[in-house]
mmCIF file of the N, C-alpha and C atoms, coordinates in Angstrom:
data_MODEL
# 
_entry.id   MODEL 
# 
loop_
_atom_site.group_PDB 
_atom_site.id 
_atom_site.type_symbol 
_atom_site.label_atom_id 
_atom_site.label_alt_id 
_atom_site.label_comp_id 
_atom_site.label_asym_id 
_atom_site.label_entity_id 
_atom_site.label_seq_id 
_atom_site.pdbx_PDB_ins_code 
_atom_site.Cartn_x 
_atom_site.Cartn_y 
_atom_site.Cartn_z 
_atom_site.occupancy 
_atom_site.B_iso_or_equiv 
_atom_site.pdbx_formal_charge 
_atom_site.auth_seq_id 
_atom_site.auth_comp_id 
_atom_site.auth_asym_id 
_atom_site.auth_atom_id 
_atom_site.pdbx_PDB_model_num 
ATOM 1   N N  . UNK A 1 1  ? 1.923   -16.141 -14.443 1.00 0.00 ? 1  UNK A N  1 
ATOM 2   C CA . UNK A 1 1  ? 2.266   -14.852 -13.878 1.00 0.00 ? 1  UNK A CA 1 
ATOM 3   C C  . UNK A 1 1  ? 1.465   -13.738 -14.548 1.00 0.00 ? 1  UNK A C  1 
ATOM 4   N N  . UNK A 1 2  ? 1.036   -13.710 -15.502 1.00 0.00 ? 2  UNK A N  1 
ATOM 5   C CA . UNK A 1 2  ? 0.599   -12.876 -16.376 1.00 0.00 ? 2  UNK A CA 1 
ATOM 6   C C  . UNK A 1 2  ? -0.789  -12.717 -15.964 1.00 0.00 ? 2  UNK A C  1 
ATOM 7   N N  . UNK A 1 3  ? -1.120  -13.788 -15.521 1.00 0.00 ? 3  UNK A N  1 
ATOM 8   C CA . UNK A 1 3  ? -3.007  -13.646 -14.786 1.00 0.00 ? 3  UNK A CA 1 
ATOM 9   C C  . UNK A 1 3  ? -2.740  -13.440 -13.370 1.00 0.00 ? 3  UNK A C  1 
ATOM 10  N N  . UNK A 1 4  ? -2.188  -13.226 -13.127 1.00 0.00 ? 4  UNK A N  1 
ATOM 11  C CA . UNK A 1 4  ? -1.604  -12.799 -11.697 1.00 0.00 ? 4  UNK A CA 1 
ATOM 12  C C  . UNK A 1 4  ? -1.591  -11.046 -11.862 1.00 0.00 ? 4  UNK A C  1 
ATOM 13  N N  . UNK A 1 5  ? -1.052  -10.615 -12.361 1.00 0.00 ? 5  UNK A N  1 
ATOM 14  C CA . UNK A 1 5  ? -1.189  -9.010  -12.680 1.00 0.00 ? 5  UNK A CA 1 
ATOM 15  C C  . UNK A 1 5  ? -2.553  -8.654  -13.588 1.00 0.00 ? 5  UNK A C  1 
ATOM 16  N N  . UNK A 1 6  ? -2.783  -9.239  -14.136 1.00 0.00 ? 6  UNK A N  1 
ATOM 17  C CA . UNK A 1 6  ? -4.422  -9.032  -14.720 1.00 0.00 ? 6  UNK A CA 1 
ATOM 18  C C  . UNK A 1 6  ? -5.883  -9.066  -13.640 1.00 0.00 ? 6  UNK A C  1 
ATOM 19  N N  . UNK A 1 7  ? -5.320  -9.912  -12.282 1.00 0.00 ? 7  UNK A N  1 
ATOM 20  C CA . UNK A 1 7  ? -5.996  -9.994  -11.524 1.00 0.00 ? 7  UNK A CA 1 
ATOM 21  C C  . UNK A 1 7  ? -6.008  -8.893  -10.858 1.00 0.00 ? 7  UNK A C  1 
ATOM 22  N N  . UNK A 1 8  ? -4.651  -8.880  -10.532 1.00 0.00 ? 8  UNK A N  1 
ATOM 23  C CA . UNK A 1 8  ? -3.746  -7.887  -9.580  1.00 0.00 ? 8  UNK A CA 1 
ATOM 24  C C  . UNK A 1 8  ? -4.554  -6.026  -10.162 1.00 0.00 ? 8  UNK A C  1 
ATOM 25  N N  . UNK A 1 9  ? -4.687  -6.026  -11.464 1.00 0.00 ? 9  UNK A N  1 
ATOM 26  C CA . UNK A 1 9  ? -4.798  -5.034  -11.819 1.00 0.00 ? 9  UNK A CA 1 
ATOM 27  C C  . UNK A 1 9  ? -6.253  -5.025  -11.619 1.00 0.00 ? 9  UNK A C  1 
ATOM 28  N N  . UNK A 1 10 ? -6.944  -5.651  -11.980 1.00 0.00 ? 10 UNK A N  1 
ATOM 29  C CA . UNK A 1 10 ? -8.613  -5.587  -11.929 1.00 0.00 ? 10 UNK A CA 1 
ATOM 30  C C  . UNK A 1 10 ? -9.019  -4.982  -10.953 1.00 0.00 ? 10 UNK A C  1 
ATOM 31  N N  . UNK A 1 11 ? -8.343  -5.691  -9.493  1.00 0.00 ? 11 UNK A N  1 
ATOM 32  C CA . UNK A 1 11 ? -8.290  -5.377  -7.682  1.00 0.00 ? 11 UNK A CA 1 
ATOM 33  C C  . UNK A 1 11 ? -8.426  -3.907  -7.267  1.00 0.00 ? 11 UNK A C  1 
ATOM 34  N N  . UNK A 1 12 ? -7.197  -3.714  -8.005  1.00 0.00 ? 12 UNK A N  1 
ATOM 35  C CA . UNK A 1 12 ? -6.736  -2.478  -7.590  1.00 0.00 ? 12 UNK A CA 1 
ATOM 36  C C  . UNK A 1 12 ? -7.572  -1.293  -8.190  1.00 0.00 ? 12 UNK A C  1 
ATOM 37  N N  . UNK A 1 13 ? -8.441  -1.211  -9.482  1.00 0.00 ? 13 UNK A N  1 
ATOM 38  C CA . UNK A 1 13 ? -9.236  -0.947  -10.342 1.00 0.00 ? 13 UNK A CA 1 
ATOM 39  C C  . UNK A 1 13 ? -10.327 -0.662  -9.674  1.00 0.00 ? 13 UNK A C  1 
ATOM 40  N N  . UNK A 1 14 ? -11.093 -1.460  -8.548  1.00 0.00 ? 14 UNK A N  1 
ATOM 41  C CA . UNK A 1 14 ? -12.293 -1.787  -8.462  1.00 0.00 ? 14 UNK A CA 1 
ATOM 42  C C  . UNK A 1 14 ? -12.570 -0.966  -6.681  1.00 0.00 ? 14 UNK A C  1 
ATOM 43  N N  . UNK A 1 15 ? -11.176 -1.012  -6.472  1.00 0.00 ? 15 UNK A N  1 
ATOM 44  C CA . UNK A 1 15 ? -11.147 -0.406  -4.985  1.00 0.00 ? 15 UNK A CA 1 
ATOM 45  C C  . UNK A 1 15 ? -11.700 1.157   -4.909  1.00 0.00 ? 15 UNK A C  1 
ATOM 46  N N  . UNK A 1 16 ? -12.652 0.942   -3.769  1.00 0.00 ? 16 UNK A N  1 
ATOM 47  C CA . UNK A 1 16 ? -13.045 3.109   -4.008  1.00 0.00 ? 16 UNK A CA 1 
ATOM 48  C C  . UNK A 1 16 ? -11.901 3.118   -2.769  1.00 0.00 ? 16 UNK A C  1 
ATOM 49  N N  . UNK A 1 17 ? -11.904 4.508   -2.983  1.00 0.00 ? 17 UNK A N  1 
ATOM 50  C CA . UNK A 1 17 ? -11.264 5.042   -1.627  1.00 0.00 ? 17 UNK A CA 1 
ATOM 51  C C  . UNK A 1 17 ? -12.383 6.573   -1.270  1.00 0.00 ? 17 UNK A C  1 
ATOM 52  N N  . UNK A 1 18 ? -12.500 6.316   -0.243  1.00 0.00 ? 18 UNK A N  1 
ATOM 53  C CA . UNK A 1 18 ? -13.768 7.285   0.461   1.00 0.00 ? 18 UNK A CA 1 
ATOM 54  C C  . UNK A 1 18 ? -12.743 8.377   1.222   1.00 0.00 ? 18 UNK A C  1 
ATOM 55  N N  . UNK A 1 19 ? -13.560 9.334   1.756   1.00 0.00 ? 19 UNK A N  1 
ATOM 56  C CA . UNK A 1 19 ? -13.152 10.572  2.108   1.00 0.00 ? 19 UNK A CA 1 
ATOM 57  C C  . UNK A 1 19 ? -13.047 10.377  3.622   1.00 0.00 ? 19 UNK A C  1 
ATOM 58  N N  . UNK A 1 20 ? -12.274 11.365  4.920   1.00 0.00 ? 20 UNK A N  1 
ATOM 59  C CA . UNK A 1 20 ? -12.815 11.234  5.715   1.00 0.00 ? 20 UNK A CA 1 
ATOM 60  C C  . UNK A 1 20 ? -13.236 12.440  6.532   1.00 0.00 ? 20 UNK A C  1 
ATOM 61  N N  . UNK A 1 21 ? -14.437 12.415  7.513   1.00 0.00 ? 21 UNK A N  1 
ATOM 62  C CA . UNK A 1 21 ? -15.605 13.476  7.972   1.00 0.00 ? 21 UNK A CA 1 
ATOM 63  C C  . UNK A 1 21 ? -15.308 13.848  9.039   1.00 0.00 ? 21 UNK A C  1 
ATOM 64  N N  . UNK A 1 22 ? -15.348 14.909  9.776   1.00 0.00 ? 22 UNK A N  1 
ATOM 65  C CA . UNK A 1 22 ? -15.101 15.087  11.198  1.00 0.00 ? 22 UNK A CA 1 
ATOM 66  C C  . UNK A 1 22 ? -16.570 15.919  11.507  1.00 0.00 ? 22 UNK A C  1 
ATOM 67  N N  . UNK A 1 23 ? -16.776 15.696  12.393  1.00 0.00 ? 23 UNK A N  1 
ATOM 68  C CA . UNK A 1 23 ? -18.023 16.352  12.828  1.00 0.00 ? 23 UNK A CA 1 
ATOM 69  C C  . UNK A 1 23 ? -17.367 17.352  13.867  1.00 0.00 ? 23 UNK A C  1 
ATOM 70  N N  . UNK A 1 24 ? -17.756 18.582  13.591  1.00 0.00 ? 24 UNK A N  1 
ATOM 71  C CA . UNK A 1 24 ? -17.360 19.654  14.222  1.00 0.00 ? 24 UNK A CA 1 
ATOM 72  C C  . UNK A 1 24 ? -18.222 20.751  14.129  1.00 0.00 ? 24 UNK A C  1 
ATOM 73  N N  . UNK A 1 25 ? -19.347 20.244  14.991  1.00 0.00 ? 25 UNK A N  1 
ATOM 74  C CA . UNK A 1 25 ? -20.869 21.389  14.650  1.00 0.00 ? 25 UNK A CA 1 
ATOM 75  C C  . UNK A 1 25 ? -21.481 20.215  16.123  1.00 0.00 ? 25 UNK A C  1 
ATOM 76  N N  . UNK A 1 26 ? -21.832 20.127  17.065  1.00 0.00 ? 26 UNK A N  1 
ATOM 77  C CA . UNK A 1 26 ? -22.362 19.683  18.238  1.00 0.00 ? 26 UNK A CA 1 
ATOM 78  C C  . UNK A 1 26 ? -23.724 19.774  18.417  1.00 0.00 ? 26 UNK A C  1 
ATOM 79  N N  . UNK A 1 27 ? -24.336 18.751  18.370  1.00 0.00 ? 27 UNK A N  1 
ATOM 80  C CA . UNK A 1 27 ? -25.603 18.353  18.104  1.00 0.00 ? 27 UNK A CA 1 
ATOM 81  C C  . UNK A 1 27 ? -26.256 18.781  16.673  1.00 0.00 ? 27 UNK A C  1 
ATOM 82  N N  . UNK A 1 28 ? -25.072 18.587  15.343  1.00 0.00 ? 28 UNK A N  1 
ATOM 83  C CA . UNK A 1 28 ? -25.858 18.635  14.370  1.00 0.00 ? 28 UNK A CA 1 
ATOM 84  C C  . UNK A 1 28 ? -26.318 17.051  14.142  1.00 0.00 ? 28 UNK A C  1 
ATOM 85  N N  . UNK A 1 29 ? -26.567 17.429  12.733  1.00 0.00 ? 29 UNK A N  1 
ATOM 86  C CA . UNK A 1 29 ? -27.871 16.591  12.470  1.00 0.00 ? 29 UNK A CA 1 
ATOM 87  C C  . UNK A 1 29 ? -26.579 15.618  11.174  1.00 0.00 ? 29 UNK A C  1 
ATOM 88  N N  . UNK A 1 30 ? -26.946 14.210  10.951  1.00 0.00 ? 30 UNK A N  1 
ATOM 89  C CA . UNK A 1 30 ? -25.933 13.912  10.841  1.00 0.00 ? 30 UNK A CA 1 
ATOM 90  C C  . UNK A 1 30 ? -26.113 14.353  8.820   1.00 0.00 ? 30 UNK A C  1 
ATOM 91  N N  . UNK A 1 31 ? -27.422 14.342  8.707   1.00 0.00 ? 31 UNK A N  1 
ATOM 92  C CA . UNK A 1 31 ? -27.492 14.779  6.837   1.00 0.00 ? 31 UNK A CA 1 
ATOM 93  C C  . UNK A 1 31 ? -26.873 15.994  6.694   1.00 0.00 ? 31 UNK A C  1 
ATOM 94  N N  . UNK A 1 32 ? -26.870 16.790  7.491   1.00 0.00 ? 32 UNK A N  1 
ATOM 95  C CA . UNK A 1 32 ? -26.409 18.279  7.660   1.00 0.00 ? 32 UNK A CA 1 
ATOM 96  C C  . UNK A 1 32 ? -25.282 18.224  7.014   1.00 0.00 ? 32 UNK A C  1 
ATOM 97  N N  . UNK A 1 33 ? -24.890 18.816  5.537   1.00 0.00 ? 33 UNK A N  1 
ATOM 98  C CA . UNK A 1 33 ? -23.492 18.946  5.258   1.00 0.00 ? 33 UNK A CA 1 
ATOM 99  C C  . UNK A 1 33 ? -22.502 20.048  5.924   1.00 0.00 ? 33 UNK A C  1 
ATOM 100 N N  . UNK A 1 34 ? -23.294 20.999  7.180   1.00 0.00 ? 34 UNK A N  1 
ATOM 101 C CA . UNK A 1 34 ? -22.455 21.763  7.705   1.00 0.00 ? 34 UNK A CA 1 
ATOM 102 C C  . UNK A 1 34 ? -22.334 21.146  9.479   1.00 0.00 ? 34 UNK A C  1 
ATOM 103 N N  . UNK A 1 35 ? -22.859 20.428  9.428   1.00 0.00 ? 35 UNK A N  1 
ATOM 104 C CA . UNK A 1 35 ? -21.827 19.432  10.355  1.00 0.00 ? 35 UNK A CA 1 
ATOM 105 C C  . UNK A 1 35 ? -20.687 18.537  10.317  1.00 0.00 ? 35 UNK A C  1 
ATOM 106 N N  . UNK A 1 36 ? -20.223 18.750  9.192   1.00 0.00 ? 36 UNK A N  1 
ATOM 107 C CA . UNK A 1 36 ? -19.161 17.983  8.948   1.00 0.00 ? 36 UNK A CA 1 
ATOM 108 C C  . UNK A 1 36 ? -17.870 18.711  8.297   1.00 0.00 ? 36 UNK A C  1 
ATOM 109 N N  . UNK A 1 37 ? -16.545 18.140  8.089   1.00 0.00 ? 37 UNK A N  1 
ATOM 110 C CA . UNK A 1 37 ? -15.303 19.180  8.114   1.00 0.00 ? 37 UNK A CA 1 
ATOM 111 C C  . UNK A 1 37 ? -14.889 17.803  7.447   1.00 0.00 ? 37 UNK A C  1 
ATOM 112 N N  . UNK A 1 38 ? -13.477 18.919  6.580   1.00 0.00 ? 38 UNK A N  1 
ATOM 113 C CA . UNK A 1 38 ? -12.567 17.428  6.007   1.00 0.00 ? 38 UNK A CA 1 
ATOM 114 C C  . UNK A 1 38 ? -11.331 17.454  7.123   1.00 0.00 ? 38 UNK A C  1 
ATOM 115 N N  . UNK A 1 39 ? -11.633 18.305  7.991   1.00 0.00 ? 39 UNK A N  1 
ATOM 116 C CA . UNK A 1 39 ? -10.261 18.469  9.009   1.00 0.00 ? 39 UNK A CA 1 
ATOM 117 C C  . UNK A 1 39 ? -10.797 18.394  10.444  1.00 0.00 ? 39 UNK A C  1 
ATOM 118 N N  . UNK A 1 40 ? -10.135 17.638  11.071  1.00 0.00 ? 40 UNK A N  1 
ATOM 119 C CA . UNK A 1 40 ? -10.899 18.378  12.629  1.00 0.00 ? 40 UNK A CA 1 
ATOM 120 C C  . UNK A 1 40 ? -11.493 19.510  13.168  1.00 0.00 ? 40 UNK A C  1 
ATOM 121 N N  . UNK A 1 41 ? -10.556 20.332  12.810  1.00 0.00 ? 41 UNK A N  1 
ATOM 122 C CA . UNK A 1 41 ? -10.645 21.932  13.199  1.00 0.00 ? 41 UNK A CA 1 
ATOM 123 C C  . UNK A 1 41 ? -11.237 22.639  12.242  1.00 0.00 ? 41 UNK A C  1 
ATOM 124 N N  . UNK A 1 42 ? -11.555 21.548  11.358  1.00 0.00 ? 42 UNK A N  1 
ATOM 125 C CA . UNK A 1 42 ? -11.622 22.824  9.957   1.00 0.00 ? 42 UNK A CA 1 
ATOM 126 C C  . UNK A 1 42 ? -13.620 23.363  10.255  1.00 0.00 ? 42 UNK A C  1 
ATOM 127 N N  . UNK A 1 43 ? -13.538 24.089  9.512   1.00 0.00 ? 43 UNK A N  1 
ATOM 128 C CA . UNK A 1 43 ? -15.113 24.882  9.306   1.00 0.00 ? 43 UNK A CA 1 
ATOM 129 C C  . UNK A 1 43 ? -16.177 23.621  8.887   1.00 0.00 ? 43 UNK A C  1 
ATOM 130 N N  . UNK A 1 44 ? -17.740 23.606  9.105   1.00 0.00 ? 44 UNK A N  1 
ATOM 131 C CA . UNK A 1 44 ? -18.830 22.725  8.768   1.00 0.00 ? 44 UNK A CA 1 
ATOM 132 C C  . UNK A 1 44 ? -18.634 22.843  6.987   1.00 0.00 ? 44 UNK A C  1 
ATOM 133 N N  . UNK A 1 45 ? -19.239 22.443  6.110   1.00 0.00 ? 45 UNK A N  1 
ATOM 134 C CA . UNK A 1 45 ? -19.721 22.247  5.101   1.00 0.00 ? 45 UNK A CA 1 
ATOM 135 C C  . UNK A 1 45 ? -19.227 21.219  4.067   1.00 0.00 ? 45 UNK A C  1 
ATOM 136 N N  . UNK A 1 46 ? -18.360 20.421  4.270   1.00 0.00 ? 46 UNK A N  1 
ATOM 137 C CA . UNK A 1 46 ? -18.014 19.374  3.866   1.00 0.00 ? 46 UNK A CA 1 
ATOM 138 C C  . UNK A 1 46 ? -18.901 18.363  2.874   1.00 0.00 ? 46 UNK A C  1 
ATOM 139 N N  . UNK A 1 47 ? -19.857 18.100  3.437   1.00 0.00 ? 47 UNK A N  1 
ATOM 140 C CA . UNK A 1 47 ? -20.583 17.707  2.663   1.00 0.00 ? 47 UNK A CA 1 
ATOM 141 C C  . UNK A 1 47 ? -21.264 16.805  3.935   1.00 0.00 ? 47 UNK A C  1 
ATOM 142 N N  . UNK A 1 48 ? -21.553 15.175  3.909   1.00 0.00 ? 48 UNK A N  1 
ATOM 143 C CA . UNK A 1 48 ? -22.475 14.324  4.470   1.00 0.00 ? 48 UNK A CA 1 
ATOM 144 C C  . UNK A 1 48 ? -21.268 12.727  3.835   1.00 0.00 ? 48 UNK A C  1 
ATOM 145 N N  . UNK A 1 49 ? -20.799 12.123  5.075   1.00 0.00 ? 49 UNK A N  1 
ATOM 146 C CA . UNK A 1 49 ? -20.089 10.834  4.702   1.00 0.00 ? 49 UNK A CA 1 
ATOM 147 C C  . UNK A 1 49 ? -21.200 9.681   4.446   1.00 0.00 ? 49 UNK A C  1 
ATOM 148 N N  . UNK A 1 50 ? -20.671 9.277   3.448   1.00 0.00 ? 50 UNK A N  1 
ATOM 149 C CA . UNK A 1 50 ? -21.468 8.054   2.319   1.00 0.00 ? 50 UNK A CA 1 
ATOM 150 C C  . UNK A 1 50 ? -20.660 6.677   2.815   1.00 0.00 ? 50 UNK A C  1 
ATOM 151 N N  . UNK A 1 51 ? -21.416 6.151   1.868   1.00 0.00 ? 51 UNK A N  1 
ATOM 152 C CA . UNK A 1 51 ? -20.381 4.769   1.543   1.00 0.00 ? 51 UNK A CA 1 
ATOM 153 C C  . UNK A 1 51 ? -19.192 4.851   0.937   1.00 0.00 ? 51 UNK A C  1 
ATOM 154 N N  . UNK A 1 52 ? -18.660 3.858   1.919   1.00 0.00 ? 52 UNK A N  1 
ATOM 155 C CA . UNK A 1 52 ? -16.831 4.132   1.808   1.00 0.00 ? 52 UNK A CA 1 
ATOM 156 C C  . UNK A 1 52 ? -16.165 5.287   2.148   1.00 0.00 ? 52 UNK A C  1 
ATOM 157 N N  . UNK A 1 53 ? -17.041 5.894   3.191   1.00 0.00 ? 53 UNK A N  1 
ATOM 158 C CA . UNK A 1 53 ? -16.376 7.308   3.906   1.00 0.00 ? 53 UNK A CA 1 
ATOM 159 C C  . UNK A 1 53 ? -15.922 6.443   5.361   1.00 0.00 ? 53 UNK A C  1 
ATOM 160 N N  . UNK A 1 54 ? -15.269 7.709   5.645   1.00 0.00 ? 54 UNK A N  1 
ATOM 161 C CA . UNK A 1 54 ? -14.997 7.426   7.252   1.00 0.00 ? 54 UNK A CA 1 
ATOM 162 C C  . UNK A 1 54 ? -15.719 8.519   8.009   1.00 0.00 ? 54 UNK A C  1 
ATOM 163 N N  . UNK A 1 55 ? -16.312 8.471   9.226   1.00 0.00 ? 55 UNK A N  1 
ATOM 164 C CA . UNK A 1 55 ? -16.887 9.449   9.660   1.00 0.00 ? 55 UNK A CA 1 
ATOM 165 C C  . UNK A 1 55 ? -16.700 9.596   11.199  1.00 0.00 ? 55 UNK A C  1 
ATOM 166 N N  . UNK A 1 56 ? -15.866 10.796  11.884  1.00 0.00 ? 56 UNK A N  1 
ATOM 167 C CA . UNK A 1 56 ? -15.471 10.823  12.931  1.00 0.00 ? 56 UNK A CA 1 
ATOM 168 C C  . UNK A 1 56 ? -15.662 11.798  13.660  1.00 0.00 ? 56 UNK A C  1 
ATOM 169 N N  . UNK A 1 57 ? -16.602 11.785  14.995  1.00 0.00 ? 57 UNK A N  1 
ATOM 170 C CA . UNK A 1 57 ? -16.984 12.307  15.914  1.00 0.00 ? 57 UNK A CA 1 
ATOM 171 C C  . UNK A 1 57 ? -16.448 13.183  17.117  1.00 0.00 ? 57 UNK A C  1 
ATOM 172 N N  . UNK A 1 58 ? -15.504 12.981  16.944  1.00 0.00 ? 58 UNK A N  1 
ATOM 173 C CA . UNK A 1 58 ? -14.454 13.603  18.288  1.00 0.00 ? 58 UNK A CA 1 
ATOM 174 C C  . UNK A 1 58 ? -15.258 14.503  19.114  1.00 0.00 ? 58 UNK A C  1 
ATOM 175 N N  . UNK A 1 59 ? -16.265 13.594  19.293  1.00 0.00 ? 59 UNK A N  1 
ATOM 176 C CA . UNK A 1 59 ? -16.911 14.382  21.292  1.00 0.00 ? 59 UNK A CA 1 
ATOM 177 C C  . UNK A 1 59 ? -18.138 15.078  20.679  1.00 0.00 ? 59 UNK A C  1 
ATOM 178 N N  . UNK A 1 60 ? -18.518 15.645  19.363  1.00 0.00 ? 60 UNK A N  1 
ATOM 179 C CA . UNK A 1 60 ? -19.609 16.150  18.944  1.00 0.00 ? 60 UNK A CA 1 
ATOM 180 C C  . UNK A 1 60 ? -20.548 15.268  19.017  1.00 0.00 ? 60 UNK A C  1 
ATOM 181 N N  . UNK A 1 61 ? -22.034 15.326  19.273  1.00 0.00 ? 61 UNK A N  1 
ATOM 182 C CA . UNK A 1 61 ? -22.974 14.878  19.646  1.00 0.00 ? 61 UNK A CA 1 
ATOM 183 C C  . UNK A 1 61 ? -23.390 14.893  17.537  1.00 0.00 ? 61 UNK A C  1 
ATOM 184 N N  . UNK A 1 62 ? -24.063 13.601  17.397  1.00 0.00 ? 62 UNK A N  1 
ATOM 185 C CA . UNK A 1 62 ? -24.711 13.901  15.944  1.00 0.00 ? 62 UNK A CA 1 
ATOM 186 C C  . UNK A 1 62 ? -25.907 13.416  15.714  1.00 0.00 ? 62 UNK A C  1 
ATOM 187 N N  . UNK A 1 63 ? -26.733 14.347  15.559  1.00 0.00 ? 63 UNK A N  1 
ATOM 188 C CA . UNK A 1 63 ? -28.323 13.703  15.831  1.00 0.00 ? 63 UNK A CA 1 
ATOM 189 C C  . UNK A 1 63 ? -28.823 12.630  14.074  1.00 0.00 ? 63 UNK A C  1 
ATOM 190 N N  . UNK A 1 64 ? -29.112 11.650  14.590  1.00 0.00 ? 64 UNK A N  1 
ATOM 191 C CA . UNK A 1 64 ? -29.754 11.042  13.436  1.00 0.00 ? 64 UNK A CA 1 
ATOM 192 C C  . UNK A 1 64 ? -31.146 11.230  13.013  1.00 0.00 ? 64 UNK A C  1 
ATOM 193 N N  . UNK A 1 65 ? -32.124 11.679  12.268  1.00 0.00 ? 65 UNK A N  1 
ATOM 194 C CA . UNK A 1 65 ? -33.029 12.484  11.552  1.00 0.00 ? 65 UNK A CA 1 
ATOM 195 C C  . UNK A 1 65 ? -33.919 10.934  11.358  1.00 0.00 ? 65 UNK A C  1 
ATOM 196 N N  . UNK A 1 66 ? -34.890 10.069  11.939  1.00 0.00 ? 66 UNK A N  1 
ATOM 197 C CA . UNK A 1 66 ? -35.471 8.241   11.638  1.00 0.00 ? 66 UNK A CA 1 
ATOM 198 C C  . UNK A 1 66 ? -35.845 8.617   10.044  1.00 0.00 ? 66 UNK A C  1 
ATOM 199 N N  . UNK A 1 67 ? -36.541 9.645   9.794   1.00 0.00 ? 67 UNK A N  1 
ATOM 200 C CA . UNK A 1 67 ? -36.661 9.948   8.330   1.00 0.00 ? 67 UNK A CA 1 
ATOM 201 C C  . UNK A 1 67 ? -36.135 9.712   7.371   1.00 0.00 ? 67 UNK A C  1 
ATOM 202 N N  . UNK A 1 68 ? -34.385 9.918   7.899   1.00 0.00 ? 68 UNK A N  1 
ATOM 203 C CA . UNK A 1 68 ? -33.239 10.114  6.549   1.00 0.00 ? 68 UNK A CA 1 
ATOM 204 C C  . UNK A 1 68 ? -32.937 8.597   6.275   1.00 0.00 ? 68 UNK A C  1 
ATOM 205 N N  . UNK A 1 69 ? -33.357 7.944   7.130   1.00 0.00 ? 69 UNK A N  1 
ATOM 206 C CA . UNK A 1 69 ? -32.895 6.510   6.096   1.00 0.00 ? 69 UNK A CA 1 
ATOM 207 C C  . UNK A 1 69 ? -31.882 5.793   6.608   1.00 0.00 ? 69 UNK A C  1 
ATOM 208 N N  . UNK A 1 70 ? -31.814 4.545   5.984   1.00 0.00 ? 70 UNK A N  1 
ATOM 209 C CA . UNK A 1 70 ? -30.657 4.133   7.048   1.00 0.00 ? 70 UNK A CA 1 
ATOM 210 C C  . UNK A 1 70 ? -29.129 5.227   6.281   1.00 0.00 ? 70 UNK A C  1 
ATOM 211 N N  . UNK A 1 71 ? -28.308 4.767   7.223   1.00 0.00 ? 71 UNK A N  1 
ATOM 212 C CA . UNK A 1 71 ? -26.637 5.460   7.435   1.00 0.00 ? 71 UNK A CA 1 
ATOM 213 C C  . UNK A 1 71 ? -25.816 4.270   7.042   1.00 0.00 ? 71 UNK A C  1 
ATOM 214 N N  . UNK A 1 72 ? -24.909 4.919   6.076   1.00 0.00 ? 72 UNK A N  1 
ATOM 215 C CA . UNK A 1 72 ? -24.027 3.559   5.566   1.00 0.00 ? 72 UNK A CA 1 
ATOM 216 C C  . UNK A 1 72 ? -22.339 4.378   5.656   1.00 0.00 ? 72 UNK A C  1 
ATOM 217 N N  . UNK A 1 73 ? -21.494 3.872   6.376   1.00 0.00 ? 73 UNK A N  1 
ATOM 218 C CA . UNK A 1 73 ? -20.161 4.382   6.011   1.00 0.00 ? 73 UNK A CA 1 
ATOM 219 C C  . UNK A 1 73 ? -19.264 3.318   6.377   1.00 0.00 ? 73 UNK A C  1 
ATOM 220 N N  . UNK A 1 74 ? -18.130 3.801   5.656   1.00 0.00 ? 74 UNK A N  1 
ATOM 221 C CA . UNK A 1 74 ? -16.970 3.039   5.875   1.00 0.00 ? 74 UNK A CA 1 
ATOM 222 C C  . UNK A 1 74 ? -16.777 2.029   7.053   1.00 0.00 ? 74 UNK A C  1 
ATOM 223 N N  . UNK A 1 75 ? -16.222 3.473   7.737   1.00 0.00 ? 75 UNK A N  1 
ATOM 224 C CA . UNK A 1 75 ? -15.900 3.231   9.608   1.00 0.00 ? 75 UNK A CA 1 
ATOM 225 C C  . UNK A 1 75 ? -16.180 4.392   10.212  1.00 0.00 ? 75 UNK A C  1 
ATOM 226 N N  . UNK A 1 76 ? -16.711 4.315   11.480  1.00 0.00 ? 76 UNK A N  1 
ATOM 227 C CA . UNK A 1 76 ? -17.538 5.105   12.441  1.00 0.00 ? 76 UNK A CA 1 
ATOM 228 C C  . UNK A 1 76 ? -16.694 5.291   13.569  1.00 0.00 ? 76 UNK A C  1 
ATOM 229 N N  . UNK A 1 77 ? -15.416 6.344   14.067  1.00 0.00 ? 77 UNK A N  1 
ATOM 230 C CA . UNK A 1 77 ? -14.974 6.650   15.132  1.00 0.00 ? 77 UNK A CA 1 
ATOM 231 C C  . UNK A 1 77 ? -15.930 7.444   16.128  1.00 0.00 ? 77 UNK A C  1 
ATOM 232 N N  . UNK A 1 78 ? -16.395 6.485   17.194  1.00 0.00 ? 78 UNK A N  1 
ATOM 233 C CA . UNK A 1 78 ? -17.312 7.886   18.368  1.00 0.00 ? 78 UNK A CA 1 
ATOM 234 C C  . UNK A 1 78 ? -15.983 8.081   19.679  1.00 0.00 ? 78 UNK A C  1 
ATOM 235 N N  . UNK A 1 79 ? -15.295 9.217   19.436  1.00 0.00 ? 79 UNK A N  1 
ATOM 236 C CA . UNK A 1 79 ? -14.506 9.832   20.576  1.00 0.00 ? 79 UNK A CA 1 
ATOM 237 C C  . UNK A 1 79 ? -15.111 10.530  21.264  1.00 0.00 ? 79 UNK A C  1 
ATOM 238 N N  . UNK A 1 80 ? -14.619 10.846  22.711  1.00 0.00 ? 80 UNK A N  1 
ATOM 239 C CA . UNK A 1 80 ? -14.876 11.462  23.649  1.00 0.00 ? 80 UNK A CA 1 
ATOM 240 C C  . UNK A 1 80 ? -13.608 12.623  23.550  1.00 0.00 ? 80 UNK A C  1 
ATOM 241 N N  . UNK A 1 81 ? -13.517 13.607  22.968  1.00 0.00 ? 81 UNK A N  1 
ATOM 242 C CA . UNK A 1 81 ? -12.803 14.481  23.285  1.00 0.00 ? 81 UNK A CA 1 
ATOM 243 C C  . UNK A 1 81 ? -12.639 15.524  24.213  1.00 0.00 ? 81 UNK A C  1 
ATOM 244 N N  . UNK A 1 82 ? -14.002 15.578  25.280  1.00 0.00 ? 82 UNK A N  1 
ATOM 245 C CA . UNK A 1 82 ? -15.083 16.786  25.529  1.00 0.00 ? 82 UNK A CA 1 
ATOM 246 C C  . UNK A 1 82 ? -14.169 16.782  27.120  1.00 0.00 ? 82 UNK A C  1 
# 
């Protein structure tokens, strides 16, 4: 039992927990940290969702930049809110 919670604890230790993005700026660009919101409604400048983000679209168009590299996130919601 005792390596059971040592495991248990390591697990839980090692887990990230990522942020999540709303894109609320229409046809931005997806590096753009002012295309993105920590709220639906909320204002651009959030920053740019990474690894282990969530990043969610609700009907905004988000242009990808072939330059910037590949795109790595969590999970990718594309809604049609429009």
């Amino acid at each position: 039992m005792k390596y059971f919670y040592i495991l248990l604890i390591t697990l839980i230790s090692q887990e990230t927990f990522g942020a999540v993005f709303f894109a609320v700026v229409n046809d931005g660009l997806w590096t753009d940290a002012s295309t993105w919101s920590f709220t639906s409604t909320g204002s651009g400048g959030a920053g740019v969702p990474g690894v282990g983000d969530v990043a969610i679209t609700n009907g905004n168009r988000v242009g990808i930049d072939a330059l910037s590299g590949d795109i790595t996130v969590d999970r990718l919601t594309v809604s049609n809110n429009v």
